[in-house]
C-alpha positions as CSV (number, residue, x, y, z in Angstrom):
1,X,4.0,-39.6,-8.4
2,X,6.1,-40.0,-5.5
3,X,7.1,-36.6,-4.2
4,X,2.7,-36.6,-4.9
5,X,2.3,-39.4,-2.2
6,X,4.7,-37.6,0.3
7,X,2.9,-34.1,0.0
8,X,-0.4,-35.8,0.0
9,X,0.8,-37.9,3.3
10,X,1.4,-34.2,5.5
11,X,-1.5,-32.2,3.9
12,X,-4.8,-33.3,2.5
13,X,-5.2,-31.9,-0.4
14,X,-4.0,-29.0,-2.5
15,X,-6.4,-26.6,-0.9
16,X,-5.0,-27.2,2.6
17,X,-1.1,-27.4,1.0
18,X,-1.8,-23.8,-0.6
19,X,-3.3,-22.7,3.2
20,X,0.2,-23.6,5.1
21,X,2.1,-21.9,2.3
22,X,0.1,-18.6,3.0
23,X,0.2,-19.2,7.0
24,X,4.1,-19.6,6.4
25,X,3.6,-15.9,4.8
26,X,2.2,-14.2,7.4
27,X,4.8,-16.1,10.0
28,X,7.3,-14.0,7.9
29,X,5.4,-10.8,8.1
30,X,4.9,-11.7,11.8
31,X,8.5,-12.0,12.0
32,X,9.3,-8.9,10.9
33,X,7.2,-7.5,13.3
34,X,8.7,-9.1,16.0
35,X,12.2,-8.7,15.3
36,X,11.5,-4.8,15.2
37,X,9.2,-4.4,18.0
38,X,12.4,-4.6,20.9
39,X,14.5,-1.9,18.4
40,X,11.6,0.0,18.4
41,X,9.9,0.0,21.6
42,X,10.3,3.6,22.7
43,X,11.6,5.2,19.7
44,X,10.1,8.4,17.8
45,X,7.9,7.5,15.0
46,X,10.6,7.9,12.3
47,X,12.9,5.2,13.3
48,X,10.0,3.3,13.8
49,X,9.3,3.5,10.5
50,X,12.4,3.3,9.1
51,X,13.4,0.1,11.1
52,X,9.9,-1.3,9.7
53,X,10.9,-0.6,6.1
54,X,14.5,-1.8,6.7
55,X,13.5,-4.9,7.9
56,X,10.8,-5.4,5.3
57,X,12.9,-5.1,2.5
58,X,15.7,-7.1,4.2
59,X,13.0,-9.9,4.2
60,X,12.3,-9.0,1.2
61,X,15.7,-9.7,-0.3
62,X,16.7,-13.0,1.5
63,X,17.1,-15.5,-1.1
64,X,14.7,-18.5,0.9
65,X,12.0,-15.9,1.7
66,X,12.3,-14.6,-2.0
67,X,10.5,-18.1,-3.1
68,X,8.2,-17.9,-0.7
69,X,7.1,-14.5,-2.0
70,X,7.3,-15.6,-5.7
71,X,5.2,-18.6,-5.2
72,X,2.5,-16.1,-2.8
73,X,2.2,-13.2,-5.9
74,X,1.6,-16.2,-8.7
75,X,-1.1,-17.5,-6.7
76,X,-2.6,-14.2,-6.0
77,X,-3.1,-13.6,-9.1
78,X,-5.5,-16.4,-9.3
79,X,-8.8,-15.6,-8.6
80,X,-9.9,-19.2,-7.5
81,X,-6.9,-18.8,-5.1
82,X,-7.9,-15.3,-3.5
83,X,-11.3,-17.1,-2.8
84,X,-9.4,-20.3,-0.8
85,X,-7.2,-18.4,0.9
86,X,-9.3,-14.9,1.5
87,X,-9.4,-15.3,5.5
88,X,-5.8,-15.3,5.5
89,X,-5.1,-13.1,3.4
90,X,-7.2,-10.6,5.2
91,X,-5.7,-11.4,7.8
92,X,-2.1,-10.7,6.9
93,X,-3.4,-7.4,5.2
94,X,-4.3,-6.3,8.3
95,X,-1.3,-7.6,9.9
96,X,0.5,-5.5,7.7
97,X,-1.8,-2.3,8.7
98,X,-1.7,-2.8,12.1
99,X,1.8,-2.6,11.8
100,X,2.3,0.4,9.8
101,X,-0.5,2.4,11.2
102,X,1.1,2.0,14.8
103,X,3.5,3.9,13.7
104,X,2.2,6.6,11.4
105,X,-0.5,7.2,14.5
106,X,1.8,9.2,15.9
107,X,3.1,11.2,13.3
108,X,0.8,14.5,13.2
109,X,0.8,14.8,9.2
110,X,0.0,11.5,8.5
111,X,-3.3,9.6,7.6
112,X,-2.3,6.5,8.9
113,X,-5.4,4.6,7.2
114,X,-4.5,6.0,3.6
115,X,-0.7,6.1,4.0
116,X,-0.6,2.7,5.2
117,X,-2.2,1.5,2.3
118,X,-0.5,3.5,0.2
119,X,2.7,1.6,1.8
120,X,1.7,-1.2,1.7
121,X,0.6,-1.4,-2.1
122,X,3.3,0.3,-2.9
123,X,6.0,-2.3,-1.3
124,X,4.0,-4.7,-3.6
125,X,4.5,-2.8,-6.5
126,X,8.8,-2.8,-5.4
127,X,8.1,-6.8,-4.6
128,X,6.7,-7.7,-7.6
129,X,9.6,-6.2,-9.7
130,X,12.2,-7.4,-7.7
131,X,11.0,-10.5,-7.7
132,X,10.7,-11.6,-11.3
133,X,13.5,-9.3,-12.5
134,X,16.5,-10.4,-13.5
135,X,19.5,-10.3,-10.5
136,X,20.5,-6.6,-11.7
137,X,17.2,-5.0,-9.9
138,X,18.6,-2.3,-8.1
139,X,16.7,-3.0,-4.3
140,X,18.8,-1.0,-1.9
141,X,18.6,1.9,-3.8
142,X,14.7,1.7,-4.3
143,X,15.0,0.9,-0.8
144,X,16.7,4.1,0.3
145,X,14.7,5.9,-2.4
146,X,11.3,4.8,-0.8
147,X,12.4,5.6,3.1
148,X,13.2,9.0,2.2
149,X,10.0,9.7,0.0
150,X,8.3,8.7,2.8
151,X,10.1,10.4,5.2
152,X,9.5,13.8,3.2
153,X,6.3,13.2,2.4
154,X,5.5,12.9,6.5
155,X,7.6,15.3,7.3
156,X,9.9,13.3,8.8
């Protein structure tokens, strides 16, 4: 009942708890973006891609972001949830296509809308595994496996 009382004194209920939880999300998604956008700034389109990637997955992988993203997937998959927290997480979903269709823009064989959401559901997919798998889930080479599909696949 106590830890209750000191959550309850910073937020006012569950609903706006959950809603700084999510906004902490898309900080983390913002800084990827950030930290990326110096390395990147007048680079072709595949390093810009791969230094996206890279630095997803290193996000991915760091062990305090790693509970951040466990907590996010259990309450998607609540539909009560998805319907408190829909406005922001539209809004990192377009973060996240914003970020990825930048890049693929300017790569001639791509479809930036489609590939980008094929990225980005597919970095879910990796997520989700990684995250509740046991500590033998073998990232960096899914990792290294994913850039170079991708990288084949646009001709890269």
């Amino acid at each position: 009942m106590a830890i209750q009382n000191v959550v309850f004194h910073h937020f006012k209920n569950k609903d706006e708890l959950l809603r700084e939880v999510f906004i902490r999300m898309a900080e983390i998604i913002n800084e990827v973006g950030d930290n990326i956008e110096g390395i990147n700034e007048g680079q072709p389109p595949k390093e810009r891609l791969v230094n996206l990637l890279e630095h997803i997955f290193l996000s991915m992988s760091s062990a305090e972001q790693k509970l951040y993203y466990q907590f996010d997937f259990q309450v998607l998959s609540q539909s009560s949830m998805r319907i408190i927290l829909k406005d922001l997480l539209d809004e990192r979903y377009q973060l996240m296509m914003d970020s990825f269709q930048s890049i693929l823009s300017d790569v001639p064989s791509a479809n930036s809308v489609v590939d980008s959401h094929m990225l980005i559901a597919e970095i879910d997919g990796i997520a989700l595994n990684y995250l509740f798998a046991e500590d033998d889930y073998p990232l960096d080479e899914i990792k290294e496996r994913f850039i170079n599909k991708y990288l084949l696949l646009l001709g890269l």
